[in-house]
N, C-alpha and C positions, 0 to 999 in steps of 0.2 A: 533470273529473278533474285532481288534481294532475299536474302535470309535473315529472320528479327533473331537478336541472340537468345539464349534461352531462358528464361524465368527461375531463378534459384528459388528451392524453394526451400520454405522457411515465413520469417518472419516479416511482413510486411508493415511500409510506413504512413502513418497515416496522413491525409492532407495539410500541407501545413499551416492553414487557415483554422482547422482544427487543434493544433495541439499549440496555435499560441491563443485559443480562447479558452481550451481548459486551463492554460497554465495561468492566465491572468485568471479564470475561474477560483482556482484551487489555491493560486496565491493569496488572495485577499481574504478565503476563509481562513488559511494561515494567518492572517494576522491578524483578523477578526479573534479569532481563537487563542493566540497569545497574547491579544492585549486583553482580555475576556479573562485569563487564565493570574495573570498579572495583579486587574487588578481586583479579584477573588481576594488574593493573598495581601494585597499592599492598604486594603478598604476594612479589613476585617476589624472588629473592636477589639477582640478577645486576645488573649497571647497565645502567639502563632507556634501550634506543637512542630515536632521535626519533622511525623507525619504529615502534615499540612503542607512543609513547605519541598521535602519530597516531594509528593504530588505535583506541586507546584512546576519541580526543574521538571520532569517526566514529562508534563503537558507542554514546556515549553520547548523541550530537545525534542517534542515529536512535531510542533510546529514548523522550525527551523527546520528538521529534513524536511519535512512536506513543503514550506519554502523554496529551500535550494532544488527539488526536484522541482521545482514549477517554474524555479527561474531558466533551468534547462531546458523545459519546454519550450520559454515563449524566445530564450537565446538559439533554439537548432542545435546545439552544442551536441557532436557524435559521440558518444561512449562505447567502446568494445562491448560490453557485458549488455548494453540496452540500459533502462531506464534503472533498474534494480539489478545489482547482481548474483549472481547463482545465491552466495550464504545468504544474503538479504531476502533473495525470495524463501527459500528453505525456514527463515527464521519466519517470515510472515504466515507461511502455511503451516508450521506447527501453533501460532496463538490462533489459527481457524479452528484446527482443531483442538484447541484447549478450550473455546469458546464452547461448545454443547455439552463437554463432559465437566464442565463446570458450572452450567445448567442443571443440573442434574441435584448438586448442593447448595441451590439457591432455594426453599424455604419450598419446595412444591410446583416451580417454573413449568415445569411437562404439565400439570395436573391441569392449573390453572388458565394455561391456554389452549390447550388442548391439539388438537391437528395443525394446526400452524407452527405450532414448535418442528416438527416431526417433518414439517417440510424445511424449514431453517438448519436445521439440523442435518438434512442431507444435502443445503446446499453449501454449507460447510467443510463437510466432509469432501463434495465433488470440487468444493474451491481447493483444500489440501490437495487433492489428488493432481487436481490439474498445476496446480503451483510446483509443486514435489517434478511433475513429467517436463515442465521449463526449464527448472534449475537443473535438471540434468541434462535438457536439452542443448543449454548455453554453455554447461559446462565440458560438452564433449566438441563445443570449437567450432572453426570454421568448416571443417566438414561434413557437420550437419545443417545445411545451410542457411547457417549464420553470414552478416556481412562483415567484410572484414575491415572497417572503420576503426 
């Protein structure tokens, strides 16, 4: 009797009827959101501070990745690392958790919501955690089985 090879295990992919409808998903609120972002700044009457227009590039470099990652979606395109890699996820699980403890000096945030902070807050925390256990997961290679594309 045949024998089926065996299942690495690790990280699976998902159908690919799925990841080119998020990516058309997740594309067009990129651009919804850059053109949104745009013309905030290009519509304004006022004269436009640095602050303002900072903000401005900020919203618009965080489009364009979110773009280019959704254009990789709905192209298949293999990356070694996965969709993010290891620093990228490391750098997204540290603003998780900057996000609650920065709650914390916003005007009374815990006080005025009350129990729903306090679950946000530890899902927070469990997204760092689990972010933090990927980026070391990809970053120790194909031998923890990762594929090796």
């Amino acid at each position: 009797m045949d024998e089926l090879p065996p299942v690495p295990f690790g990280e699976k992919d998902l159908p690919r009827w799925v990841q080119v409808t998020a990516g058309l998903v997740l594309g067009l609120i990129a651009l919804f959101c850059g053109f949104a972002s745009l013309v905030l700044v290009l519509t304004s009457h006022m004269p436009i501070p640095i602050l303002g227009v900072a903000v401005c590039l900020a919203l618009l470099l965080g489009c364009l990745w979110v773009l280019a990652k959704s254009l990789r979606l709905v192209t298949g395109r293999k990356v070694k690392g996965g969709l993010m890699s290891p620093k990228a996820l490391q750098v997204v699980s540290y603003f998780m958790i900057v996000i609650p403890i920065v709650a914390l000096f916003t005007g009374g945030y815990y006080r005025k919501m009350g129990a729903l902070t306090l679950f946000q807050a530890l899902m927070y925390f469990t997204g760092f955690l689990g972010l933090r256990a990927l980026a070391r997961k990809r970053e120790a290679g194909p031998s923890a089985g990762q594929d090796k594309e």
